[in-house]
N, C-alpha and C positions, 0 to 999 in steps of 0.2 A: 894121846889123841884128844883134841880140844872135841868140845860139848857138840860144837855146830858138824864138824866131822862126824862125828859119831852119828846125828842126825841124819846128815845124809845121805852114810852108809846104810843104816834102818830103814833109810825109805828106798831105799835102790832095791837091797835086794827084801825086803817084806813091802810091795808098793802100796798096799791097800793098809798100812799101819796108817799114814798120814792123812790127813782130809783132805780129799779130792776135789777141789774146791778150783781147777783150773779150765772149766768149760765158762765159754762165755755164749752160752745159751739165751736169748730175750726171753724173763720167766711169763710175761706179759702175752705175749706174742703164743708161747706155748701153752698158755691157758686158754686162752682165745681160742687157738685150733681145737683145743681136747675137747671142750665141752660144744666147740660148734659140730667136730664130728661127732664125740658122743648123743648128744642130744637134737640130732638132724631133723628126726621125724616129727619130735616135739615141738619144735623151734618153728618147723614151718608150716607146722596144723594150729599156730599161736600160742603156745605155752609160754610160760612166766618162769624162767629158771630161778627161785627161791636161792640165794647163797648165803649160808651162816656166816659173818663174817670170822669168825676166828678161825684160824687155821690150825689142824689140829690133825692128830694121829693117836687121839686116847683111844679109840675105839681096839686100836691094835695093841696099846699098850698098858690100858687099866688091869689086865692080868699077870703083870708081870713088871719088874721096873725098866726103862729108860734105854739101858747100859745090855741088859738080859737080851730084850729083844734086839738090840743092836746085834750085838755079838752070832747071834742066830740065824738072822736074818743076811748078814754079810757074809758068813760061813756057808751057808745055803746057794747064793748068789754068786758068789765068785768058783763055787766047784761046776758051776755049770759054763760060766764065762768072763774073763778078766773085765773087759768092758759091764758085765754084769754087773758085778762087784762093785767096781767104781761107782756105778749110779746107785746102787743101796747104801753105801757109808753114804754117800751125799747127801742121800734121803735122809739118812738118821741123821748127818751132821746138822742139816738146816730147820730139824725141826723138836731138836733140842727143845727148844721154847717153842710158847705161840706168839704168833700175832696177827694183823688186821689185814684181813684182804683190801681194804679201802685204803690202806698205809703200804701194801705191799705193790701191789698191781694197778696193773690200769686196764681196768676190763671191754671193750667193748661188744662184746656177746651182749645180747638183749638180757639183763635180770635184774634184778632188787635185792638187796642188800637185807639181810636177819641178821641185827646187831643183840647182843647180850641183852638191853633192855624189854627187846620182844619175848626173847626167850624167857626170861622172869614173865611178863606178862602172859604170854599164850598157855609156854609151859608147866613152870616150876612154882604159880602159883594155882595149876591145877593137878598135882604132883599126883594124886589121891584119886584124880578122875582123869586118866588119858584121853579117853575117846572126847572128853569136852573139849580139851586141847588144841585138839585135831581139828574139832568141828570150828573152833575159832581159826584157827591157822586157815582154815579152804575158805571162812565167810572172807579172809583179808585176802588171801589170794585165790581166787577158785578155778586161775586156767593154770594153776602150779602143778610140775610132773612131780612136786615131794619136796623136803628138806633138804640140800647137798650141801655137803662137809667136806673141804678140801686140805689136803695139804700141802706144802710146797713141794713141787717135786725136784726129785737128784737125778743129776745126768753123769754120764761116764767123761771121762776127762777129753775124749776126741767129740763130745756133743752130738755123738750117735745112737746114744740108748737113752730113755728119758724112762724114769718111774714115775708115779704119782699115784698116792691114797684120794680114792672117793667113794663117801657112803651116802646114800640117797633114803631118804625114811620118809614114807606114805603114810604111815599111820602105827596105832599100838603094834600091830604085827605085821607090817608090810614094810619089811624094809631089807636094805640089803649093803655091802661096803666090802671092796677088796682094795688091791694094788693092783695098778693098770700097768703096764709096759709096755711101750711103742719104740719102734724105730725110726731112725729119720731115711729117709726111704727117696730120693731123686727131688728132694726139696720140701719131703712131706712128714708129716708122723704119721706113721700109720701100726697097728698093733703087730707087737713081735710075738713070736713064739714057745714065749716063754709063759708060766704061771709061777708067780713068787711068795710067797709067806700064805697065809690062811684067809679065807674071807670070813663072814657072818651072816645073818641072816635072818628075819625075825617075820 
């Protein structure tokens, strides 16, 4: 049996072996919804959504390598639901690497953009003194609901379950960052009933 046969005897019957990588979801469009729902109250009492721009999922996986929490996390996911399943490999497929919200999407939710270079300046060269960090971060934005960390999110192969990492951090100890799960719901995303992998909290 030739290699490519064999391939896609593997993916027929293990479906979740291959990257799920066949929703054509707008990722733009479903960032835009998340954080217009998520961040409703904020948004229209005039808050400033702060976005880091790197995209990124360390939070969930500086304890662990890459590959580990992959494996984990899709094993978890798909014993609850095949469409589950599908949008967590997706998840870990596309965030493999980072990269630039400003390169990836086109945002138009109200925010500003927290590129690398801020983060040296605010942060990492008050590594030693957080709260001054902090106090710098609010003099530059002061109607800000916190720092938010995104990652790309995975969808299931029929574009009806969407994951997506977000962690939001206020200050040395006020912060917080899980995996969201929505459905698409009569044209909407709205949150599914599910809770997936661990959150944090500080």
């Amino acid at each position: 049996m030739r290699l490519a046969q064999i391939c896609i005897l593997f993916c027929t019957v293990f479906k979740l072996g291959c990257s799920s990588e066949t929703s054509n979801v707008d990722e733009s469009a479903f960032i835009n919804e998340f954080l217009r729902g998520w961040f409703a109250s904020e948004l229209k009492e005039g808050a400033v959504l702060v976005i880091y721009d790197r995209i990124s999922i360390d939070d969930f996986t500086r304890a662990t390598s890459h590959s580990e929490f992959s494996e984990s996390l899709i094993a978890d996911a798909i014993a609850r639901d095949v469409r589950l399943g599908e949008a967590a490999r997706s998840l870990c497929d596309r965030n493999i690497d980072g990269g630039s919200i400003r390169e990836m999407w086109k945002l138009d939710v109200g925010h500003v953009g927290f590129d690398e270079v801020l983060m040296s300046e605010v942060f990492l060269e008050n590594s030693d003194k957080v709260d001054l960090g902090w106090d710098t971060f609010y003099k530059m934005f002061p109607n800000a609901s916190g720092l938010i960390t995104l990652s790309r999110p995975g969808f299931s192969e029929d574009g009806s379950i969407g994951i997506i990492y977000m962690g939001v951090s206020g200050g040395a100890l006020a912060g917080h960052g899980r995996l969201y799960v929505v459905e698409r719901r009569d044209g909407r995303w709205e949150d599914a009933d599910w809770e997936l992998g661990r959150s944090w909290q500080s």
